[in-house]
N, C-alpha and C positions, 0 to 999 in steps of 0.2 A: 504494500500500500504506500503509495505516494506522502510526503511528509507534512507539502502542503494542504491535502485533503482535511487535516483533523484542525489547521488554524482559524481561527476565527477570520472575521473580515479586516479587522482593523492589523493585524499582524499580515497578511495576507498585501492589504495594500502596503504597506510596510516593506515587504518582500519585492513588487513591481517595482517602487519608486527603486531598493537599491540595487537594481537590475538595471535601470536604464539607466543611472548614476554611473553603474561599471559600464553601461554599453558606451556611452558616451566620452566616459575617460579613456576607455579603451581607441576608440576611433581619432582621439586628440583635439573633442569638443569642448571648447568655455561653456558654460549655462547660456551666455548671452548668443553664443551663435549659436546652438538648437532650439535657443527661444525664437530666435529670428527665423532660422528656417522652419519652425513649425509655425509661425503665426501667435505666437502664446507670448505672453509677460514672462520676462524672467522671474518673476516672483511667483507663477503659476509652473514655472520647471521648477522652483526650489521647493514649492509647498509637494509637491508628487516628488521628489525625491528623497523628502524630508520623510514622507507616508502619510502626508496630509490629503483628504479625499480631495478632487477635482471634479471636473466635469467629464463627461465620458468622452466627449468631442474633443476636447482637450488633449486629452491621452491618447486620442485616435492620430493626432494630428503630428505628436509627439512618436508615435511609434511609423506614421507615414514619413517624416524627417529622415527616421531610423533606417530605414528602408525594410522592416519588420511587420508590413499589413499583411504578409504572406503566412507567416505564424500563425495565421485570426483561424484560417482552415485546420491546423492541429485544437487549439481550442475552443473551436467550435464547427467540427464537419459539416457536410451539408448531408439532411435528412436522406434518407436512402427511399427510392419508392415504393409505396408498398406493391405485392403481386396482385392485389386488386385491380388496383388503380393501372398497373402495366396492361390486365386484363382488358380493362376495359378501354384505354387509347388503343390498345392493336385489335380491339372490336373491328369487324366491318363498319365501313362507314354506310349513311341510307345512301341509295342509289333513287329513291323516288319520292315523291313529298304528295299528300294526298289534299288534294285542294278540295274547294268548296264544291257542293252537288250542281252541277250544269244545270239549267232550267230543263225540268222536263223527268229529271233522273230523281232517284228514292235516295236521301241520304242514308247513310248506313245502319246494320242493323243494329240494335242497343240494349241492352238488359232494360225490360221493366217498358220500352215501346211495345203496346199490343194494339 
């Protein structure tokens, strides 16, 4: 079992901020220039690196900087479809659509018409 599974939220955000803190030092970024390149206050990268919450567009914008929106697929896959649902798109499609009775003709027959 994974380590971060049993943390709470607040330790958890705690965890992200000092993840992008190392991403950042790693790649030989000031605060001020991933604030820039994301769009965000420097005081909005120091509060999420600190583990302070943000805003989620924030963080989105911060890890597009990063060049890490491709990660988003490991935490969070895209639904798989169900075999229903595959059922029923590879259904036949109608080949004919049944319009209104021509004048003259019995519209069809119907439970409960006597």
């Amino acid at each position: 079992m994974d380590m971060l599974t049993t943390h709470t939220d607040a330790t958890l955000i705690e965890e992200l901020g000092r993840r992008i803190a190392a991403t950042r030092v790693d790649r030989g970024l000031t605060q001020a220039a991933l604030a820039f390149e994301a769009g965000i206050s420097k005081r909005t990268l120091e509060r999420l690196e600190s583990g302070d919450s943000i805003q989620l567009a924030g963080f989105l914008r911060v890890l597009r900087a990063l060049g890490l929106t491709q990660n988003l697929n490991a935490l969070l896959p895209v639904a798989a479809e169900s075999p229903m649902r595959l059922l029923e798109v590879a259904a036949k499609p109608r080949r004919r659509a049944r319009g209104k009775p021509q004048r003259g003709e019995k519209p069809p027959f119907r439970w409960g018409d006597q």
